[in-house]
N, C-alpha and C positions, 0 to 999 in steps of 0.2 A: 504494500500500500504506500503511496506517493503523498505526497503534501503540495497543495496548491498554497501559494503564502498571496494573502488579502494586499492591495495596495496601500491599506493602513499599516503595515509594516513593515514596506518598504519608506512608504514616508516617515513613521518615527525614527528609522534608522538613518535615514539622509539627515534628517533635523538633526539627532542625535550626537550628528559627524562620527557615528559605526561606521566603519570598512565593513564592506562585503563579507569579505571571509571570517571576521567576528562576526556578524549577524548568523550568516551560516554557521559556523561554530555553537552558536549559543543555542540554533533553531534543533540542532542536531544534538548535543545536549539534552535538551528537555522528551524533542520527540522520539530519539532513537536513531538509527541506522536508515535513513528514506532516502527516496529520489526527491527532493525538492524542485517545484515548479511554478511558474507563472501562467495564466492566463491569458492571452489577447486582448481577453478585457481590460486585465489590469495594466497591459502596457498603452491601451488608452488611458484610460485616468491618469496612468503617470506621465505620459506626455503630455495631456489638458493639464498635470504640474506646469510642465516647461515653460510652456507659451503663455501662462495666466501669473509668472513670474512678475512681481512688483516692478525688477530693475533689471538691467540688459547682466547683469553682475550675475545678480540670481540666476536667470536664465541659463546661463552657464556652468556654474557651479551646479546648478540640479543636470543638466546635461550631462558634462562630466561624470557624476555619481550614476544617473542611468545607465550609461555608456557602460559601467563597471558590473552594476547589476545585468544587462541583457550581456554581456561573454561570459557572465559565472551560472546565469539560472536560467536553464531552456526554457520558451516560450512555448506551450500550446496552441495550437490554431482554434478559432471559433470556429466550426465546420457545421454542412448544414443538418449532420446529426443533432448534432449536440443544441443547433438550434430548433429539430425538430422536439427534441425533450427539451427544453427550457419551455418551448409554445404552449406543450403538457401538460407542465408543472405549475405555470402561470394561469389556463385553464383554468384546473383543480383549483388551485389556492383562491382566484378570484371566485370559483361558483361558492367556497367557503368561507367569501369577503375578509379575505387573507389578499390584502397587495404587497408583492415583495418588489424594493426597488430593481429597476431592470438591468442593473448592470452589476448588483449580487445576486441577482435571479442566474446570470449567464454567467459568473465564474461558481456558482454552484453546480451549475449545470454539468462544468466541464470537469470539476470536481466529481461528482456522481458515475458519470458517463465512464471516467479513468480510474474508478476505484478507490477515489480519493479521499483526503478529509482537507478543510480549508482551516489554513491559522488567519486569525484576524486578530485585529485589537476591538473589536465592533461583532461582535455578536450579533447582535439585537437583527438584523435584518435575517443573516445567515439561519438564525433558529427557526425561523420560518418554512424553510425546507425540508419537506418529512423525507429519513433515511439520509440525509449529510451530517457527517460526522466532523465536529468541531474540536482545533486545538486552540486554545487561549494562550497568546503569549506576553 
């Protein structure tokens, strides 16, 4: 079983000014011996970081730190499976007036689909998905 890691922890860990390979260290630590992964989703939201950067400074500095993240943590593709089971799951959840935001909807998804469990610092949306299994870091 593989670990999807939530965009919220990659962003505490840029904030934080963690290297990479601490973050990993510390994920691997807690959860054990995994393949650790990203989402496509999540390298949206990390890039809507970049560009919604305050100062040309920022912009860069968070770039930099992505740059380091995407050559240490393989990405997943959104595929149109994975977007066939999130349509599902959003379905379901709506006919039980359960809305999950759609861009935890869709690294849950890819989570599920890969056997996965997703780290977040943000629960709260992620618990909404019946059968994903949550690591809190």
């Amino acid at each position: 079983m593989g670990l999807i890691l939530d965009s919220s922890v990659i962003v505490a860990a840029e904030r934080g000014a963690q290297p990479i390979s601490a973050l990993l260290s510390s994920i691997r630590e807690r959860a054990g011996p995994t393949e650790i992964l990203l989402s496509a989703v999540s390298v949206m939201e990390l890039e809507h970081g970049v560009w919604r950067a305050s100062t040309p400074h920022q912009a860069q500095q968070r770039r930099v730190y992505l740059d380091a993240v995407f050559a240490a943590i393989p990405v997943e593709p959104f595929t149109r499976e994975l977007a066939q089971l999130a349509g599902r799951l959003d379905a379901e959840s709506r006919a039980q007036g359960v809305v999950i935001p759609f861009a935890d909807l869709q690294i849950g998804a890819t989570a599920l689909y890969y056997g996965c469990s997703v780290a977040t610092l943000n629960e709260r949306h992620f618990r909404l998905i019946p059968g994903l299994s949550l690591v809190r870091l």
